[in-house]
C-alpha positions as CSV (number, residue, x, y, z in Angstrom):
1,X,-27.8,-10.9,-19.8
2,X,-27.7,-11.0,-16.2
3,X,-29.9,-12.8,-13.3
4,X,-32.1,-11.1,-11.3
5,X,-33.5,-12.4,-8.5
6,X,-36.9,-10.3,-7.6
7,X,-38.4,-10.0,-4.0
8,X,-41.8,-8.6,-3.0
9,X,-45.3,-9.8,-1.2
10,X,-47.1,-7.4,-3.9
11,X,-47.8,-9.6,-7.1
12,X,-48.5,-6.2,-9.5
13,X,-45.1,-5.0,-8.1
14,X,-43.0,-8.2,-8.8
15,X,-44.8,-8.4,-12.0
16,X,-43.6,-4.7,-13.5
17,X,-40.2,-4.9,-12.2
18,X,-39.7,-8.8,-13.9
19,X,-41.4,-7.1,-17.0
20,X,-38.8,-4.2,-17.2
21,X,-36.0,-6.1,-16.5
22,X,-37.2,-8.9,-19.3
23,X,-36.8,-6.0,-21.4
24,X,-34.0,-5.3,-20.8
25,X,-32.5,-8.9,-22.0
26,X,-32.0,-10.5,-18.3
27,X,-33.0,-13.3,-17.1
28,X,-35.7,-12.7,-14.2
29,X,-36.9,-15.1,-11.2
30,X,-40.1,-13.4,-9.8
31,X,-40.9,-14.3,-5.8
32,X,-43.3,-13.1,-3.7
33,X,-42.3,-15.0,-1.0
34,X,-38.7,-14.5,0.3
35,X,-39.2,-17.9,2.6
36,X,-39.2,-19.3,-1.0
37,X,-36.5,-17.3,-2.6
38,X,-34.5,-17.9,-0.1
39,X,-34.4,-21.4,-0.1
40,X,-33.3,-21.2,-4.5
41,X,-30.5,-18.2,-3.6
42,X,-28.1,-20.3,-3.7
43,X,-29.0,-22.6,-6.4
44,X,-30.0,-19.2,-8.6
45,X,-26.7,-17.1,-7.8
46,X,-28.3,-13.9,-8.8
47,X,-26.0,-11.4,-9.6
48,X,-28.3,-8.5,-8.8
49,X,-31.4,-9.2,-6.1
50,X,-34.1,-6.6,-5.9
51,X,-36.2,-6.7,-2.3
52,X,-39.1,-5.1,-0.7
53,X,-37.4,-3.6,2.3
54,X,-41.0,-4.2,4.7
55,X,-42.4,-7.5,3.8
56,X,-44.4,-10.3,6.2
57,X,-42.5,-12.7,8.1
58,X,-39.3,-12.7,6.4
59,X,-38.0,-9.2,5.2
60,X,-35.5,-6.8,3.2
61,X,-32.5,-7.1,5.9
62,X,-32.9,-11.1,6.4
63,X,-32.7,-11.0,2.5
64,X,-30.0,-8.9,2.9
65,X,-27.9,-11.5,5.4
66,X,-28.4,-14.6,3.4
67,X,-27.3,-12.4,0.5
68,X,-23.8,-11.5,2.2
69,X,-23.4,-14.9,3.1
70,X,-23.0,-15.7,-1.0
71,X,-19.2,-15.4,-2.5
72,X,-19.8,-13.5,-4.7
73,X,-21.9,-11.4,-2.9
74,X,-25.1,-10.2,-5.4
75,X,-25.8,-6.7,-5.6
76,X,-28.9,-5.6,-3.4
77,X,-31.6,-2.6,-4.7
78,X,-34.0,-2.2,-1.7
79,X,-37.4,-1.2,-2.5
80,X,-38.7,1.4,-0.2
81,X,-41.4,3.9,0.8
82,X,-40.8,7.4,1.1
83,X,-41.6,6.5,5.4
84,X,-38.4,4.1,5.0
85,X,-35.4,5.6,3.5
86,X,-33.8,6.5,6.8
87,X,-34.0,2.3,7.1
88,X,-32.9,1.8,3.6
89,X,-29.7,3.9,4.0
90,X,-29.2,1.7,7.3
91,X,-29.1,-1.2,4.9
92,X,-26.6,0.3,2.3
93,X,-24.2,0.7,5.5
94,X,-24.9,-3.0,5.9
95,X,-24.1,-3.9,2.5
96,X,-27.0,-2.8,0.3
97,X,-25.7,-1.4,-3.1
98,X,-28.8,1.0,-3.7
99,X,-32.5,1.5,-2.6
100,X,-35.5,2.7,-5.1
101,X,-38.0,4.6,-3.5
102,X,-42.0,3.8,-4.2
103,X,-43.4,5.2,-6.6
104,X,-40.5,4.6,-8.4
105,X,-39.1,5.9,-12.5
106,X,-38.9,3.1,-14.6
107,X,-35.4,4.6,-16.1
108,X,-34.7,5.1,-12.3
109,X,-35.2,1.4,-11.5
110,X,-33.1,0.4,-15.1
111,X,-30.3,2.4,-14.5
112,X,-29.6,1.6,-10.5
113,X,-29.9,-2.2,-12.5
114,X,-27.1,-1.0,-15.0
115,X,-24.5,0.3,-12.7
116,X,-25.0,-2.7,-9.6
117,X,-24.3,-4.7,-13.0
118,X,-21.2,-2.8,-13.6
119,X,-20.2,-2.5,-10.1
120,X,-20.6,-6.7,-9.9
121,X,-18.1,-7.2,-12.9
122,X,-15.8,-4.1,-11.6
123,X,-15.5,-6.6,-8.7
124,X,-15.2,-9.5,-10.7
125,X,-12.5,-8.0,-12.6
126,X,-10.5,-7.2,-9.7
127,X,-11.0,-9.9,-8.1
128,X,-9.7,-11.6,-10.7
129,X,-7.1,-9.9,-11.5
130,X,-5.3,-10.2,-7.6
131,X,-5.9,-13.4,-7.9
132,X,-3.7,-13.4,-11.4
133,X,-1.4,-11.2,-9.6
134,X,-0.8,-12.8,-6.3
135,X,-0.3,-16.5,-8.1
136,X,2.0,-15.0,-10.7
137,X,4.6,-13.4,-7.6
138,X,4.0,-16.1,-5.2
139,X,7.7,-16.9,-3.7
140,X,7.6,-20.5,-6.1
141,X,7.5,-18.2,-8.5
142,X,11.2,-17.4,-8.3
143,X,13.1,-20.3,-9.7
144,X,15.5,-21.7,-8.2
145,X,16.8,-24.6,-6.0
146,X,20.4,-23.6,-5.8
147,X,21.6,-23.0,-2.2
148,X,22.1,-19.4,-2.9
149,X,18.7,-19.0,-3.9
150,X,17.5,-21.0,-1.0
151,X,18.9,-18.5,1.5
152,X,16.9,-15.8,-0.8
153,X,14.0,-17.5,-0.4
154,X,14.1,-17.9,3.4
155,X,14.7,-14.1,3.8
156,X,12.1,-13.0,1.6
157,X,9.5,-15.5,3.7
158,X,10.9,-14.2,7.1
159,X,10.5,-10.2,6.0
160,X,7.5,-10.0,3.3
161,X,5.0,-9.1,5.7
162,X,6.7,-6.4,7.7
163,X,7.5,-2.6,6.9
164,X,11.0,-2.7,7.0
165,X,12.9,-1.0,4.2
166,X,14.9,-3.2,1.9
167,X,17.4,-3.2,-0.6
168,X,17.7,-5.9,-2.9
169,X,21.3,-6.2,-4.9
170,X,21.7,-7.6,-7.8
171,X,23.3,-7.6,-11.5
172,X,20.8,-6.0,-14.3
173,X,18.7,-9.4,-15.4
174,X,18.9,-11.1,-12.1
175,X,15.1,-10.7,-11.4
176,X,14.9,-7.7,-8.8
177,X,11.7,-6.6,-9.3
178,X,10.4,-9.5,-9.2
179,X,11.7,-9.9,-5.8
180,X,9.5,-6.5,-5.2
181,X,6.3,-7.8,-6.2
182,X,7.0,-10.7,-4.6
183,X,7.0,-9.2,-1.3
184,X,4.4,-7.0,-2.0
185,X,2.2,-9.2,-3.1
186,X,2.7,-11.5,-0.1
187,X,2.1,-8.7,2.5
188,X,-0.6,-7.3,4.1
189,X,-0.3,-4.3,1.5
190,X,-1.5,-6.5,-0.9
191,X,-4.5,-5.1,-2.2
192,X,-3.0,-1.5,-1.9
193,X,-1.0,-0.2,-4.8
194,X,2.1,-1.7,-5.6
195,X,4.3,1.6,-7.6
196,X,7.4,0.5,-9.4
197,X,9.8,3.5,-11.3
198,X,13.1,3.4,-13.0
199,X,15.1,5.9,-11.4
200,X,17.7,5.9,-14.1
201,X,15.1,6.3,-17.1
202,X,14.7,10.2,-15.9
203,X,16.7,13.7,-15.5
204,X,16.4,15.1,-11.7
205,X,14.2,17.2,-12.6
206,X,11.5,15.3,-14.0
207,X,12.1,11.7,-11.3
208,X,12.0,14.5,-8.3
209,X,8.5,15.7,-10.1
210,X,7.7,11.9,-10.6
211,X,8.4,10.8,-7.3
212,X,7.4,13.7,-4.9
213,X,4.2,15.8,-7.8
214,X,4.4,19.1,-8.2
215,X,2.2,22.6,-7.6
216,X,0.5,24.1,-10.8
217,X,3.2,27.0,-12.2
218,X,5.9,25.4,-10.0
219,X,8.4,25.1,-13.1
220,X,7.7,25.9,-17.2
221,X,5.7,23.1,-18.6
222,X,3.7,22.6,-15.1
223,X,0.1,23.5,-16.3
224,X,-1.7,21.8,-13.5
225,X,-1.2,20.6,-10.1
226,X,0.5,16.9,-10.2
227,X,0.1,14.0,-7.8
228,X,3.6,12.0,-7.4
229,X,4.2,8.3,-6.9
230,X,4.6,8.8,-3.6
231,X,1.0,9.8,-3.0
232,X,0.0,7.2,-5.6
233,X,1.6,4.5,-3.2
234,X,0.0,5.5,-0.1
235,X,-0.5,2.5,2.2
236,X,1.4,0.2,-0.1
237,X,4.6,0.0,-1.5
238,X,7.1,1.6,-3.8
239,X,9.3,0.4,-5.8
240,X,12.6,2.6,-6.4
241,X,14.6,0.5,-9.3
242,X,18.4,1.4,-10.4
243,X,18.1,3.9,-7.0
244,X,22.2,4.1,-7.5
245,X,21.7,6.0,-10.5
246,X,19.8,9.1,-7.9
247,X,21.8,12.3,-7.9
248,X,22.8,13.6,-4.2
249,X,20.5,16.7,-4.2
250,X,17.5,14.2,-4.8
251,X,19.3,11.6,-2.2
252,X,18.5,14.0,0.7
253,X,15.2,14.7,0.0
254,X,14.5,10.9,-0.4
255,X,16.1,10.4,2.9
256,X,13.9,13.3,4.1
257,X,10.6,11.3,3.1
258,X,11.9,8.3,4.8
259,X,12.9,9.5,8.0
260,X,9.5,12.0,8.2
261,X,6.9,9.8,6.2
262,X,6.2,13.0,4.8
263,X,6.2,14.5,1.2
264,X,6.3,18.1,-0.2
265,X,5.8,18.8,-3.9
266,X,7.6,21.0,-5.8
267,X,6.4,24.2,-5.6
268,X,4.7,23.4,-2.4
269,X,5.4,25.2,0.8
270,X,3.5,22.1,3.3
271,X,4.3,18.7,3.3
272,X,1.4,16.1,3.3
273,X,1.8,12.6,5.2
274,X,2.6,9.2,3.1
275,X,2.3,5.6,4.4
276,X,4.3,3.5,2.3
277,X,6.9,0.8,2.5
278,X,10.0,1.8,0.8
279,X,11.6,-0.7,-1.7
280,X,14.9,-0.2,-3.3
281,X,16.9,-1.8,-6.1
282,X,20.6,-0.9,-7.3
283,X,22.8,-3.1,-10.1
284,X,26.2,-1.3,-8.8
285,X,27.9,-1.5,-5.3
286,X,26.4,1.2,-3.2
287,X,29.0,1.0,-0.5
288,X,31.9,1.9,-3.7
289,X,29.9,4.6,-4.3
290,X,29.6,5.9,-0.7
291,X,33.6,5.6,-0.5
292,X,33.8,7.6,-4.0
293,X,31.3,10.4,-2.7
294,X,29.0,9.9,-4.8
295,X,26.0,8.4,-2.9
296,X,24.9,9.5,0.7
297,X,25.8,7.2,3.8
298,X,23.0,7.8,5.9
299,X,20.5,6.9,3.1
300,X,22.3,3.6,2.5
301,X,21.8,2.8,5.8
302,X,18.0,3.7,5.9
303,X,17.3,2.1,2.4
304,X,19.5,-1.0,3.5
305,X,17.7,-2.2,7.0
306,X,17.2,-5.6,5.5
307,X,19.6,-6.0,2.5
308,X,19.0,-8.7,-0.2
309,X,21.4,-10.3,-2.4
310,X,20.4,-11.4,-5.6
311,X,22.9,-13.9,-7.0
312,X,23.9,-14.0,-10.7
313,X,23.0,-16.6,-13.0
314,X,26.3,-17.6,-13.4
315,X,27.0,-18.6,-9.6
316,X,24.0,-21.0,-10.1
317,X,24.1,-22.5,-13.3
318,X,22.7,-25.9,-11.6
319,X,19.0,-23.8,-12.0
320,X,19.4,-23.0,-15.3
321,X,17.6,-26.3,-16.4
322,X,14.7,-25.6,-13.9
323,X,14.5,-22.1,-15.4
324,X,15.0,-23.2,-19.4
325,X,11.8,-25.5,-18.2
326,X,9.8,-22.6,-16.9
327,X,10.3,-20.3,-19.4
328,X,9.7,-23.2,-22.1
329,X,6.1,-23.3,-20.3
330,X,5.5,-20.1,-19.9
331,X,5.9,-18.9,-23.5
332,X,3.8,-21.7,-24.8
333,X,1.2,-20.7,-22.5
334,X,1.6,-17.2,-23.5
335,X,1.0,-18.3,-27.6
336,X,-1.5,-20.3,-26.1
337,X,0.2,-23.4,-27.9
338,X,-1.6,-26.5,-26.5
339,X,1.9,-28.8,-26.9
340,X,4.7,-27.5,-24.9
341,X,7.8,-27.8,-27.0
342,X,10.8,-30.0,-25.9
343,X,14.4,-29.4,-25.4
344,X,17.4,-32.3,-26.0
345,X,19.9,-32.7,-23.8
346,X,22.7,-31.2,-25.3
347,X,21.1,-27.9,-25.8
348,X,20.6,-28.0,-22.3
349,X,24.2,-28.7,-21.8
350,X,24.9,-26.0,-23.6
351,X,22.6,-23.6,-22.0
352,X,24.1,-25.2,-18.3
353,X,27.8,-24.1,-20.0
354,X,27.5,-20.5,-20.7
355,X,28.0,-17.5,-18.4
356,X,25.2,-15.4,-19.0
357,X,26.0,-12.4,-18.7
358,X,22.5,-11.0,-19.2
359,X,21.6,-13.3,-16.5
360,X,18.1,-14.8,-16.0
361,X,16.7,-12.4,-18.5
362,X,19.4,-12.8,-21.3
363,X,18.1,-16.8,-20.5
364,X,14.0,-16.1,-21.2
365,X,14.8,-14.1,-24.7
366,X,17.4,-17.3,-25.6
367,X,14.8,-19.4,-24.5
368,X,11.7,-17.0,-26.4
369,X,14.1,-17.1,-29.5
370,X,14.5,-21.1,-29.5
371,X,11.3,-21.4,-29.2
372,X,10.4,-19.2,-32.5
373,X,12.6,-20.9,-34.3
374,X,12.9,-24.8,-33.3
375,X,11.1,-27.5,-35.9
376,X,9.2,-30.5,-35.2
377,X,8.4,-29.0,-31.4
378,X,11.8,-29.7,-30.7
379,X,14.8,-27.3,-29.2
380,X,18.1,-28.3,-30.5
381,X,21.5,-26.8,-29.9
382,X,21.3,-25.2,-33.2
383,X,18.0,-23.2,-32.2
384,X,19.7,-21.3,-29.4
385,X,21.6,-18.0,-30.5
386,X,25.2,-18.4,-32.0
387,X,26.8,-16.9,-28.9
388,X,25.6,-18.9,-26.5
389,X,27.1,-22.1,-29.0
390,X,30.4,-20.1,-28.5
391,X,30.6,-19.6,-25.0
392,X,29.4,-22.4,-23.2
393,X,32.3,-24.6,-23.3
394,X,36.1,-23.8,-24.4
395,X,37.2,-25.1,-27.8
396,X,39.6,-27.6,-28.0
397,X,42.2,-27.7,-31.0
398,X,41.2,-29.3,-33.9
399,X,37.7,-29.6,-32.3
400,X,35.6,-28.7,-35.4
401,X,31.8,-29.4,-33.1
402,X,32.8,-27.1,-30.8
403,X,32.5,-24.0,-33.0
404,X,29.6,-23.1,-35.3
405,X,31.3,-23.9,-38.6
406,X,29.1,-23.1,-41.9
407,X,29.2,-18.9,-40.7
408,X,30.9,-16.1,-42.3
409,X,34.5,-15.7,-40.7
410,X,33.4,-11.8,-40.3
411,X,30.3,-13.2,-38.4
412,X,32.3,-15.4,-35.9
413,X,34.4,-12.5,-35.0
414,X,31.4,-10.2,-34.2
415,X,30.1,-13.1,-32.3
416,X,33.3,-13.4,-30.2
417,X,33.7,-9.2,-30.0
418,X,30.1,-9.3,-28.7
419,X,30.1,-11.8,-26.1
420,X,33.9,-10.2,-24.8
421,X,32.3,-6.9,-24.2
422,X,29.1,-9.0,-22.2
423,X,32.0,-10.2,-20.4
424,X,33.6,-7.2,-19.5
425,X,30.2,-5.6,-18.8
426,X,29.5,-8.5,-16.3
427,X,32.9,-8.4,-14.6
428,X,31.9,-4.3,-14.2
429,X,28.7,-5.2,-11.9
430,X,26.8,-4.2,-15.6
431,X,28.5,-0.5,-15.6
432,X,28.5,-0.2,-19.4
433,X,30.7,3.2,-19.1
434,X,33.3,1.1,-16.5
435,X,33.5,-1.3,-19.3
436,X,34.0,0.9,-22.1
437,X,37.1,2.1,-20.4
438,X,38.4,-1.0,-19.5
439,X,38.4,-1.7,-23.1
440,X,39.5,1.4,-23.9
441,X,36.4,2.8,-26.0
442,X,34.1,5.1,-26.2
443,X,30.1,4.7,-25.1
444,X,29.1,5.0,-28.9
445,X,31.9,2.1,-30.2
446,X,30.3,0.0,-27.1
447,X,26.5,0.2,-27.9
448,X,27.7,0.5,-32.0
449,X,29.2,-3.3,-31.4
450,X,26.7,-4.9,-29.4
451,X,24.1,-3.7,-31.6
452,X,26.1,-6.1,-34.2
């Protein structure tokens, strides 16, 4: 049910139109003066007002003003004669959604009601939803109050609302992408499309299909012509995560599209113009890779025009409390648990002693795991995964509280293998393969034993 406010200085005429739209379960206020409706508009907040376009003293446009001077704006049908629809389109430029001409269909009338009722929540929604989106990547957002992250935070102030590529660095878990929405979401491409992909999660092939679309017939498999993420991104931003992982061939025709602002999809002989910012995100060294030949120098250079360093968690364990606390709220929130459990101190020490090697993510499943588990609303060491129990602070001989006596001897060890290859992994800038041969395995033994 929905409520309409109804304009007109005919009686008979305000009286049908109330009548159908009674019918139709709304909630109806019938004036034939606009003086007077005027004067309740803002008491009624009418999500859909209907107006006589010609009308004494006060008419359709004035109703049309005080209308756009509501947030939200209600959704205006003029009512006009067949004399007046050159003036009613006038008022759709102004802000009008739709105009009925006299005599008008009853279903005619219904159904523009119908879809300026869907086109009010459509804006609603979306509304809404930015709103959601801009408060959950707002800078506070990313916890920390570590110097490191400090200097993170000033940068990403300084450079959010300009075009200037940038290439944030980090360890796999440190919270890159949230880096990206955050300075999308605080630019003036905000309410444009914000396009993240995983550059690593696709052959080159398929990403260079992804990324750039593709002609109808332009490889097996293409059935129909294909718009990329490029195109999907114009005017905003997009997000290129794990870019390292790009093979050269597809490296030069991303640094085409950067240096050109231009596209071409495969299969396609002309190249169509994009606007969008350029984002970039790599877990491995890009300047090792340019010195190994295996990543293009001049697109370093035009992906890193403002580089960003994303520190890992263990260089700031002093905002591991902070972020324990926030992702303590957060998952209550999310269960929609009305008490927010607590944690005791010493499971915070704990937490505050290990490495992390996952970094902040690794923290929000220990934390999501804790949670799931703890009794009494209360996190204790013993809630937090046996790992993390090892690793956070070296035993000391004959120091029984130090290790998680009452497991299996078999389990201890797998415990201790696992968190030696998330060591080695970590030292490796995350390259699982570098770690495998540095402990002198294959892939499959590495992936087999942190499975375990």
């Amino acid at each position: 049910m929905a409520r309409i406010l109804i304009i007109d200085d005919e009686p008979a005429m305000v009286e049908v139109i109330a009548t159908l739209c009674r019918e139709s379960g709304h909630q109806v206020f019938p004036f034939n003066s606009a003086e007077r409706a005027l004067s309740e508009l803002a008491v009624i907040e009418p999500q859909v007002v209907i107006a006589d376009i010609k009308m004494e003293k006060v008419g359709g446009f004035d109703v049309l003003r005080a209308c756009r001077e509501l947030s939200p704006m209600p959704a205006v049908i003029m009512i006009t004669g067949y004399a007046s629809v050159e003036t009613a389109v006038e008022a759709m430029k102004l802000g009008a959604y739709d105009y009925v001409t006299k005599p008008f269909k009853v279903d005619e009338l219904q159904m523009s009601v119908q879809r300026a009722l869907d086109f009010q929540l459509a804006v609603r929604e979306n509304v809404y939803l930015k709103k959601e989106l801009k408060e959950r990547y707002r800078f506070e957002n990313i916890i920390g109050t570590s110097p490191k992250m400090q200097e993170v935070y000033n940068l990403i102030a300084k450079i959010a609302d300009t075009d200037s590529t940038i290439l944030i660095q980090g360890e796999s878990g440190t919270g890159k992408e949230l880096v990206a929405r955050a300075l999308h979401f605080n630019s003036r491409r905000q309410h444009q499309p914000f396009v993240a992909i995983n550059c690593s999660a696709l052959p080159e092939n398929l990403l260079e299909s992804e990324l750039f679309g593709h002609k109808k017939g332009a490889f097996t498999g293409a059935v129909q012509d294909k718009v990329g993420l490029f195109e999907e991104a114009h005017n905003g931003t997009i997000f290129l995560d794990e870019v390292n992982s790009m093979a050269q061939p597809l490296q030069t025709k991303l640094l085409r599209v950067i240096q050109e602002r231009q596209i071409r999809r495969v299969g396609e002989t002309k190249s169509l113009p994009v606007n969008v910012r350029v984002l970039a995100a790599t877990n491995e060294s890009l300047q090792e890779k340019m010195q190994a030949g295996n990543f293009r120098e001049d697109l370093y250079y035009r992906l890193a025009v403002i580089p960003i360093e994303i520190p890992p968690l263990r260089e700031r364990l002093e905002d591991v409390p902070l972020l324990t606390n926030h992702f303590i709220q957060k998952i209550a929130q999310h269960y929609g648990n009305s008490e927010v459990p607590k944690i005791e101190p010493e499971a915070v020490k704990c937490l505050s002693g290990y490495r992390w090697p996952g970094n902040v993510r690794e923290l929000e499943n220990a934390i999501e795991r804790a949670c799931a588990l703890c009794e009494g609303n209360l996190i204790r060491s013993l809630d937090l995964p046996p790992h993390i129990l090892c690793g956070a602070r070296p035993a000391k001989a004959g120091d029984a509280g130090e290790l998680p006596v009452g497991e299996t001897l078999d389990a201890f060890v797998k415990t201790l293998e696992r968190r030696f290859i998330e060591e080695t992994i970590a030292f490796n800038d995350g390259s699982r393969e570098k770690a495998a041969k540095m402990l002198d395995i294959s892939m499959a033994t590495l992936y087999r034993k942190l499975a375990n």
